[in-house]
N, C-alpha and C positions, 0 to 999 in steps of 0.2 A: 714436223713436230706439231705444226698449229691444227692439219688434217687430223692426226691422230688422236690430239685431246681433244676437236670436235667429235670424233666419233665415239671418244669412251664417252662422252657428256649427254651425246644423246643415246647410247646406251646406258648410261645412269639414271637420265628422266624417265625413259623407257620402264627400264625393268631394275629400275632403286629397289623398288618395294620387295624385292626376294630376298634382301641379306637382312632383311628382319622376320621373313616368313618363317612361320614356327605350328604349331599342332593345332594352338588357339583356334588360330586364322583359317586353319582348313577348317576347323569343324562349323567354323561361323559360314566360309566361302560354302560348304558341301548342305546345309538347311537353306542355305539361301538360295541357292542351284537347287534343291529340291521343290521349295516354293515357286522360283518363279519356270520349271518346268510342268508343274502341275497347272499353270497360265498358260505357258505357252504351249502346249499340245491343242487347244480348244479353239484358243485363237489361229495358230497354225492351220489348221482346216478351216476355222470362219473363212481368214482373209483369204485362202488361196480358194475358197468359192466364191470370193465378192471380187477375185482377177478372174473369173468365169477360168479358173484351170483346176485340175485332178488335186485332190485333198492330197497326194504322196508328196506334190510337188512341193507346199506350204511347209510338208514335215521336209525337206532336202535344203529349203530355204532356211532351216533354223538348226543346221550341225554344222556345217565345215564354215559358213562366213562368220560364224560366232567365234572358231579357231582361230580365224585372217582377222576378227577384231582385237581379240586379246592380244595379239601377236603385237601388233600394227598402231591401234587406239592410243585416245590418249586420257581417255575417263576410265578411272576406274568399278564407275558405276554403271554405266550406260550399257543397255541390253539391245543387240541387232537383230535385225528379223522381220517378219512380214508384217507391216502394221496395214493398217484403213487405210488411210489414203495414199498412201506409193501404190496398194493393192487397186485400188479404185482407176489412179491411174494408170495401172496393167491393164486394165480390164479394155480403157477406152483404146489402150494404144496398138494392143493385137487384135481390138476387133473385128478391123478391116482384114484379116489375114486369112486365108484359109483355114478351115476348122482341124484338120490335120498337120498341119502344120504352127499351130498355136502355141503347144508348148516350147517349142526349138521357138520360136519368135519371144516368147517371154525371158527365156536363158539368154539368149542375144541382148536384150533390151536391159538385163543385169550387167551384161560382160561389158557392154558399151558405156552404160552407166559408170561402171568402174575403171573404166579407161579414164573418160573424164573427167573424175575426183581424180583418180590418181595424176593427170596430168597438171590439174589445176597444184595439190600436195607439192608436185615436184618446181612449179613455176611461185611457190608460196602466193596464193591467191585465197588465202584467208580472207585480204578483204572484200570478197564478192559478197560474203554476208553481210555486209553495209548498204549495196545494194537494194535489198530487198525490205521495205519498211516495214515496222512493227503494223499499220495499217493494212499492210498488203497481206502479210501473213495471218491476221485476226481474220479478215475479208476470207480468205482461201480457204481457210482451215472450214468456216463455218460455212461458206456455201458447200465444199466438197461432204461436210458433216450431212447436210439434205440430199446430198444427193445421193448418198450412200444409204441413206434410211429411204430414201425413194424407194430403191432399190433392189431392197431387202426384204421389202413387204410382200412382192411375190411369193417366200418362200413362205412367210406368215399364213399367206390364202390359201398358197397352194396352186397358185394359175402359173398359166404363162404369161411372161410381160414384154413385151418391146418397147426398144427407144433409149437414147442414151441422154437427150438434156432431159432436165429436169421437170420442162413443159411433158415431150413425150412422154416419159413416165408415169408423170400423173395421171396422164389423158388413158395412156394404157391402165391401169389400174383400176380407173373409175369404170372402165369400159367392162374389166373381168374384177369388179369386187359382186357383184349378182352371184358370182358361179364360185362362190369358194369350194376348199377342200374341209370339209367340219373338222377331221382330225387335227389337220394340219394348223387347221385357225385357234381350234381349241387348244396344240399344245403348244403355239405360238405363243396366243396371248396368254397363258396360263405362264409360259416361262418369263416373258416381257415381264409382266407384274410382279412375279418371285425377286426376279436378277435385280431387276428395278428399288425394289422394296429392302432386300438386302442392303444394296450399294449405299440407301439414302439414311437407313434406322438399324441395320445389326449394327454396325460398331458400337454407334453409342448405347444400341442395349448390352451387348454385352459390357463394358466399361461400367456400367447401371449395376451392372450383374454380379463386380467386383473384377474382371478379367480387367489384366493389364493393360495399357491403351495400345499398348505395342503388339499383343499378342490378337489385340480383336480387330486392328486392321488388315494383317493377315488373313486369319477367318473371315474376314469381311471379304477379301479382296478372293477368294479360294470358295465362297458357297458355291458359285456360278457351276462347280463342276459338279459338284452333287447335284444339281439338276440335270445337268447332263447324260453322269450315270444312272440317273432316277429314270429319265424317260429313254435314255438308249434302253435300259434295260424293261423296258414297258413295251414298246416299241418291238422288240427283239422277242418278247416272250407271246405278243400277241398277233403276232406279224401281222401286226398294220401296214408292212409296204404292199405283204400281197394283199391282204384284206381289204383295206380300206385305203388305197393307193395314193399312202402318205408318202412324198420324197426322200428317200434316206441317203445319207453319202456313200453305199454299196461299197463294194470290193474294196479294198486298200489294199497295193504290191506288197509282199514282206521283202524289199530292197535297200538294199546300201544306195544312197548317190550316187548316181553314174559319172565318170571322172572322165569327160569330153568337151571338147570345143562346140558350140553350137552353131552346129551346121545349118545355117539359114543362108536364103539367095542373098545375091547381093540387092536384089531390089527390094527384101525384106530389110537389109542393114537403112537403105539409103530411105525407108521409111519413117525405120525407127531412130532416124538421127537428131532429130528436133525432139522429138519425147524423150529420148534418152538422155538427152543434153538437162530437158525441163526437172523433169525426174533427180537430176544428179544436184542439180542446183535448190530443188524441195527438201530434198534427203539432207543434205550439206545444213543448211539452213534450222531442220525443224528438229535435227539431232544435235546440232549445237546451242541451240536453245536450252533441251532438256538437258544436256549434259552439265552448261554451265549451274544451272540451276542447282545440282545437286553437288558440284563441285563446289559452290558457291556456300553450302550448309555442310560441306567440311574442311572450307577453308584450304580451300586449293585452285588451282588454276588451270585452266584445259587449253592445250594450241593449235589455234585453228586451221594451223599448215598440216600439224600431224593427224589431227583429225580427218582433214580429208583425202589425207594419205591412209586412214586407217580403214576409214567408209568405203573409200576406193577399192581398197584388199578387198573388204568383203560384199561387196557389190558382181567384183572381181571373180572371186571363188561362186558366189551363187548361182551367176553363170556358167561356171566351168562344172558343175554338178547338178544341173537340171532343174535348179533354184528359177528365183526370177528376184525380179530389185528388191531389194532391203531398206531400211533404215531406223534408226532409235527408237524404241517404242518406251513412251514417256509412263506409260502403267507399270509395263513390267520394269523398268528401270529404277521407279520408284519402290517396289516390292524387293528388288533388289537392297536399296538403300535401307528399307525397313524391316526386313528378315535379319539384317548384320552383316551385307555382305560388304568385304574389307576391298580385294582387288578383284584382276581379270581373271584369276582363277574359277570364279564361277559362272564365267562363257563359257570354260575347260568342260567343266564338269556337268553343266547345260547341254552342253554337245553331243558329248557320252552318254546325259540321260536321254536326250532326244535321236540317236543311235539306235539305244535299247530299243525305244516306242518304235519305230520304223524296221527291226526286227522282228520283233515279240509280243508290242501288244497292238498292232496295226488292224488285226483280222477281228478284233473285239467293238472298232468301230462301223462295221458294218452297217447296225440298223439305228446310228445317228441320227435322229431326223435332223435336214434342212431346216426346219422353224426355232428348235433350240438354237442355232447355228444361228441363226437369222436373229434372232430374238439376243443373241448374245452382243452381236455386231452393233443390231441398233440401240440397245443401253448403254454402250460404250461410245456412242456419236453423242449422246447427251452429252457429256465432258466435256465436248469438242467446240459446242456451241460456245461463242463470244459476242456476241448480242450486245451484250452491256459495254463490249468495250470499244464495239462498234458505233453507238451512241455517244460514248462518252469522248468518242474521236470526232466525231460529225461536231458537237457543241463548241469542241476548243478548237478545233482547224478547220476550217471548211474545207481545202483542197483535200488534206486525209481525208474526208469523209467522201468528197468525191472520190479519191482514189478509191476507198475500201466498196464504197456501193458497186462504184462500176467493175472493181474485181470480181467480187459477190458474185454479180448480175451473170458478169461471163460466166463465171463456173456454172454456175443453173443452165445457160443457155448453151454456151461452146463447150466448155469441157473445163479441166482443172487447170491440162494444158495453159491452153489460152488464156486463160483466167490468172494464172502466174504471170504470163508475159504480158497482158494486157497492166494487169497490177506495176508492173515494174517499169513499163515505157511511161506510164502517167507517172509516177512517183517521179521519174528522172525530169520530167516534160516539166512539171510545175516546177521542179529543184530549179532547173535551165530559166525559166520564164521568173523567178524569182532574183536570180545572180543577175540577168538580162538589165533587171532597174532596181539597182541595191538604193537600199534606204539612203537619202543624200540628205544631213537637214543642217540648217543655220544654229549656231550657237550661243550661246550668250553666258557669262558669268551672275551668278549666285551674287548677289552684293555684299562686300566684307568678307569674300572666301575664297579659294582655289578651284570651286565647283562649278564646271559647266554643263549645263543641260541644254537641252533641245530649246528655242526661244518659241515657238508654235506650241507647246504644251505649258511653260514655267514662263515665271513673269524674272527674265533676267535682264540684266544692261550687253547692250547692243553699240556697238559704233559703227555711224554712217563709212569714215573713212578706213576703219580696219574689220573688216569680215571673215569669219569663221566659218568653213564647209565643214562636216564631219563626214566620213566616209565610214560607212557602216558594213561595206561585202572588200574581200581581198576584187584588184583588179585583173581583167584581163581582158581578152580580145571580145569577149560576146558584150562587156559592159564598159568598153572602151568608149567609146563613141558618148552615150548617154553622158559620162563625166564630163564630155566637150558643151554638148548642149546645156549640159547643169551648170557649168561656169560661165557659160556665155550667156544664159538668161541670168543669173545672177549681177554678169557685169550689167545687164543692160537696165536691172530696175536699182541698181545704186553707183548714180550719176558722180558722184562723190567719194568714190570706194580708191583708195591709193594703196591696200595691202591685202591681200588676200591670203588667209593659212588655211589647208588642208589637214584638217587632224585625221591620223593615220590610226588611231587607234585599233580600229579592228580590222589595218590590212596587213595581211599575214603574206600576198605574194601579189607583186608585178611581174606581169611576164611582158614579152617583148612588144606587144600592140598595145597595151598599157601605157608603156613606156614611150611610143611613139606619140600618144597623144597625149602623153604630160608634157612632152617635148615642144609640141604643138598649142598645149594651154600656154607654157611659160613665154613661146615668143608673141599668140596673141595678146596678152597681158603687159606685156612689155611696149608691146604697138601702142596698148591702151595709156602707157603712163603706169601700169600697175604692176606692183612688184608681186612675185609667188614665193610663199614660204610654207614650210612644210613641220609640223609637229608631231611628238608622239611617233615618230615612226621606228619601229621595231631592227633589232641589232642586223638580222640575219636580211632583211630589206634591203636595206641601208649599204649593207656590206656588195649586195649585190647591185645596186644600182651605181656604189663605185669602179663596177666595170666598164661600163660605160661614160659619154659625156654629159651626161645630163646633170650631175651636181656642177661640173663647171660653166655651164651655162645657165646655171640658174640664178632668176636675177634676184630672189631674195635669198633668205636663209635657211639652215634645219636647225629646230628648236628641239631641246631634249621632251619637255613638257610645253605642255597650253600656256600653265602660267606664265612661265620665261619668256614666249612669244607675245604675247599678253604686256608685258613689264617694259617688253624693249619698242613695241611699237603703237601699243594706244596712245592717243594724242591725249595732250594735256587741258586738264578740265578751264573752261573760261571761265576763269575768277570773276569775272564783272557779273554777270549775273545774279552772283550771290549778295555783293552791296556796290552802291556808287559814291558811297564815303568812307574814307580813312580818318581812322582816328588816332590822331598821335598822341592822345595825353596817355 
């Protein structure tokens, strides 16, 4: 019985939203599937040239894992598919691989991906995105953003470029910006500036204009492909590939997906296992981001087990059809949100429109130029940048800052890879080095009150004979030891100290090495003459340290609150100080 109503429950989270599905909602989900397919065809071919593979493969990557998301997911906003940086990190991660054999290395490198998630979905390891900090991710995103615009500017010239950091690139660049391609640069920069210009002032012109605000973000977000069509079809009528030996994305297959296992050695798999792991852990992370976001502005809530049970699927299927990694792409998801679209319905019909283009209008993109493409990619990196929030991290934390620089730095220099896991070992390392010597300070009472503050900041009343530690980090084995040494200078600079309380305020867990050297405090304290009392300490502590002996050996008390502890053993004030005569009249 209990199996059962789990399963109709998570089939009701699932797929609720169809027993209200009605005509409305299709025609809202079918504009919204046509808007964000008119995106995603352009971007489809960008990012599957910035993973250095064949533009068919970007259009395979955006129909069936869209199906494994709807299916699977748990936003009903969120649009999958090839973005920048999963694509970027394609790029680094089969570059080592045989050139024939590259696209079977990128299907591998989705299918592993999606193993992955999915295993992580099945172990509920949602909270791995705790893991990775908001400085790490600002850090990653914006280095991976340069490096992608690095990148990209080959196609702009028109050269050839080598090198994968960020150094290399430039160095290659500066080396072949002498010999550009005029065409190439001319329709580069000519479309940078348009796409650009659009992005930063149509909307608000039209808005200006009287057009809805709703309808001119749309348009706003949809000119990029009338440049597109503008100069393929300039491009195509003047043949600039033969004439003037502009880059165009040439032939497109007119094929369905091919629906196979990716046949890669196993020394390809045992390559791709660290990237694939990295990979599934950025995807995971930078799609639950975007999703919450927009759950978040309609008041809904996304779960991060199903999530990446659902990223899994379609990581899953990209590989099984000649795709390469996916993940949430935060534009189109938004266009999604802004055209009306309601549920998963419009992955459905995304899919099928992206079908269509991979039958039908595949052979139209022939004389593409690479610099629109390029141009398209780097106007979309400007968003990417977080500069400012990189800043405004260095001001308030110093370790985030360290952290984010030194993720940054990596991506420029090792890759994005690295740059994640470099991000994430420091993140941990400072957490660790922090619990290592949790804040310990003396405390003292507010005069006339209940309130106690730190006595090194606030001017409060102190007593020699009864002392107040406050423990500021839960305990455990890495900051066991430090509470010995902190109570043991404590005892040695108050000669006169006969009580000692631990306020427990903000420990949330003792675990067993904790506990052995409270055990350890109570009897050196007791050596000393001095009794250990303990306040403020929490239901669910408490309860567990009744499993043990340590409450019955302990030679003072447990106080509910500070003040009660406070009440029953400060010493009483010496009245003679105040006068040396009584007066009886």
């Amino acid at each position: 019985m209990s199996a059962v109503a789990k399963i109709s429950g998570a089939v009701g989270r699932q797929w609720g939203w169809l027993t209200t599905y009605n005509s409305k909602r299709l025609l809202g989900d079918t504009v919204a599937a046509l808007v964000v397919t008119v995106l995603l065809v352009p971007q489809a071919l960008a990012y599957a040239m910035l993973a250095d593979l064949p533009p068919q493969v970007g259009i395979y990557a955006s129909i069936f894992p869209l199906l494994a998301y709807a299916l699977f997911g748990s936003s009903r906003f969120l649009n999958v598919g090839p973005t920048a940086v999963i694509s970027l990190m394609t790029a680094v991660a089969i570059a080592d691989i045989p050139e024939g054999q590259r696209i079977t290395g990128a299907a591998a490198l989705g299918f592993m991906s999606g193993v992955f998630l999915i295993i992580l979905g099945l172990l509920r390891g949602g909270f791995i995105m705790n893991f990775v900090s908001r400085s790490v991710v600002a850090a990653y995103i914006t280095g991976a953003a340069v490096l992608i615009i690095l990148s990209q500017f080959k196609h702009i010239l028109g050269v050839d470029v080598q090198g994968r950091s960020g150094w290399e690139l430039l160095s290659s660049l500066i080396g072949s910006a002498s010999r550009p391609n005029v065409t190439a640069l001319l329709i580069g920069g000519i479309s940078m500036v348009v796409i650009w210009t659009s992005r930063t002032y149509l909307g608000l012109g039209l808005v200006k204009h009287g057009m809805k605000a709703r309808t001119a973000r749309i348009v706003q977000r949809l000119f990029p492909l009338m440049i597109i069509i503008l100069f393929t079809g300039i491009s195509g009528v003047f043949l600039l590939s033969e004439n003037n030996g502009l880059p165009v994305v040439g032939d497109v297959p007119r094929t369905v997906p091919p629906l196979s296992f990716p046949a890669a050695g196993l020394e390809i798999y045992q390559a791709l296992c660290l990237p694939a792991f990295v990979i599934a852990l950025v995807t995971f992370v930078d799609s639950m981001s975007t999703a919450q976001t927009l759950a978040s502005r309609a008041r809904e809530r996304i779960d991060a087990n199903r999530e990446l049970f659902g990223l899994g699927a379609s990581n899953f299927v990209a590989g099984m059809t000649g795709g390469y990694p996916v993940n949430g792409s935060m534009s189109r998801s938004v266009v999604n949100y802004t055209a009306g679209g309601q549920t998963p319905v419009v992955g459905v019909i995304t899919a099928l429109l992206m079908l269509f283009t991979a039958l039908f209008l595949a052979p139209l993109l022939k004389y593409l130029p690479l610099a629109v493409l390029a141009a398209l990619i780097i106007v979309a990196c400007f968003s990417l940048f977080q500069f400012r929030t990189l800043r405004s991290i260095w001001h308030y934390n110093r370790e985030g800052g360290i952290t984010a620089f030194a993720t940054f730095s990596a991506v420029l220099v090792l890759g994005v890879q690295w740059g994640v896991v470099i991000g994430v070992i420091l993140s941990m390392t400072f957490h660790i080095r922090t619990t290592l010597k949790p804040h310990m300070v003396i405390v003292g009472r507010f005069p006339g009150t209940e309130h106690y503050r730190d006595a090194d900041r606030y001017n409060v009343e102190t007593h020699e004979e009864v002392k107040t530690l406050r423990i500021d980090e839960s305990l455990y084995y890495a900051n066991a030891r430090y509470l010995e040494d902190k109570v043991a200078h404590l005892v040695h600079q108050s000669p006169k100290m006969t009580d000692l309380i631990l306020m427990c305020t903000a420990v949330n867990r003792i675990d067993g090495s904790a506990l052995s050297s409270l055990e350890t405090i109570n009897q050196r304290l007791a050596d000393a003459n001095i009794k250990l009392h303990i306040s403020e300490l929490h239901s669910h502590v408490k309860e567990r340290l009744h499993r043990s002996h340590f409450l019955d050996h302990l030679s003072g008390e447990i106080f509910l609150s500070q003040q009660e502890a406070m009440r029953a053993l400060e010493p009483e004030p010496d009245w003679s100080q105040y006068s040396d005569h009584v007066d009886i009249h």
